[in-house]
N, C-alpha and C positions, 0 to 999 in steps of 0.2 A: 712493312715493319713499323710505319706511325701508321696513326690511324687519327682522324679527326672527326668528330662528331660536331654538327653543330643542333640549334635550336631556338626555339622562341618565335619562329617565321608565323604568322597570321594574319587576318583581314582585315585593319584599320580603316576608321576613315582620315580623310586631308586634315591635318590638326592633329593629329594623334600621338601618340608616343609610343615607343615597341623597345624590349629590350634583347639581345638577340647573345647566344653563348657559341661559343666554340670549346670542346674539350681536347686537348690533346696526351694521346697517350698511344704503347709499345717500346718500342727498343727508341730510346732516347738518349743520348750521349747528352748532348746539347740544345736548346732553341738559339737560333741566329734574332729569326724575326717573325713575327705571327702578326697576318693580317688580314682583312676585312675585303674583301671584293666582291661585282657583281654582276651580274648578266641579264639582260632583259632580250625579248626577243625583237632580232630583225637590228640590234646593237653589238657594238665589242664589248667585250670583259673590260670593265675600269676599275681603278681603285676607288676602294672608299676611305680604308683609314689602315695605317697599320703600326704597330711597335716593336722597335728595333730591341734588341737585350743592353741596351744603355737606357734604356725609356723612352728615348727621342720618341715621337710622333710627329705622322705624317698623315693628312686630309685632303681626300680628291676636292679639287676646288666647288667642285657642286651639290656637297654637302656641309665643309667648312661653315662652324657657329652654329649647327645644327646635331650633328652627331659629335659624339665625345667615345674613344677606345681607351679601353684600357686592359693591363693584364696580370694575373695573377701569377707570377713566376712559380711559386711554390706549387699549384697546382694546376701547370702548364695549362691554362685554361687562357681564352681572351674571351672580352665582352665588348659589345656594341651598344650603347645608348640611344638611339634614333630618337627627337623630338621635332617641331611640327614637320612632320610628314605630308609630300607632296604626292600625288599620282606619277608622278615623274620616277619616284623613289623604286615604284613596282619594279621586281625584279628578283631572281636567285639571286640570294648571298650566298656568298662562297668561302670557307675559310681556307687560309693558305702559312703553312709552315716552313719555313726553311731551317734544316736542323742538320745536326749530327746524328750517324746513329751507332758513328764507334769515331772514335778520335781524330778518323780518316776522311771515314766516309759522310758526305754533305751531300744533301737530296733537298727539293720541294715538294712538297706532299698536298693533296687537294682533299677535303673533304666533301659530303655527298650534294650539300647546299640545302638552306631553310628556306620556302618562300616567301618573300614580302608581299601584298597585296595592299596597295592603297585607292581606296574607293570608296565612294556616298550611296 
């Protein structure tokens, strides 16, 4: 009943910058919190960055001063900023909602993941 899209995943090199989208959309009551996560292989899923419906923000420590989130409430969308990009960075991003989607009912939802590639 949500559905998330995301975008913007591609091939960079180390140094680079990439800007990375989530849309969210369907049967939406509410967002709680939309956020940013990732998976690379042969690793666990970690946060990267996310925003609560207060605005608070929150950064996985091994991106902090590097990426900046943000979200557009009106059109339930979040965005990712990624700047100097490491090879470390490579990975599925993931986007992740925690919402309503009637007054009651509260779900997390995953989107399909954009690839990061950082490489020379």
């Amino acid at each position: 009943q949500v559905q998330l899209v995301e975008s913007g995943g591609d091939l960079v090199q180390p140094g680079g910058s990439l800007s990375l989208s989530c849309a969210a959309s369907g049967r939406i009551f509410s967002i709680v919190q939309m956020g940013w996560y990732r998976q690379a292989p042969g690793k666990q899923r970690e946060l990267v960055a996310y925003v609560n419906s207060g605005g608070s923000t929150q950064y996985g420590d091994s991106v902090k001063g590097r990426f900046t989130v943000s979200r557009d409430n009106a059109k339930n969308t979040l965005y990712l900023q990624m700047n100097s990009l490491k090879p470390e960075d490579t990975a599925l991003y993931l986007c992740s909602v925690y919402a309503y989607t009637t007054s009651r009912d509260f779900d997390n939802y995953w989107g399909q993941g954009t690839q990061v590639t950082v490489s020379s």
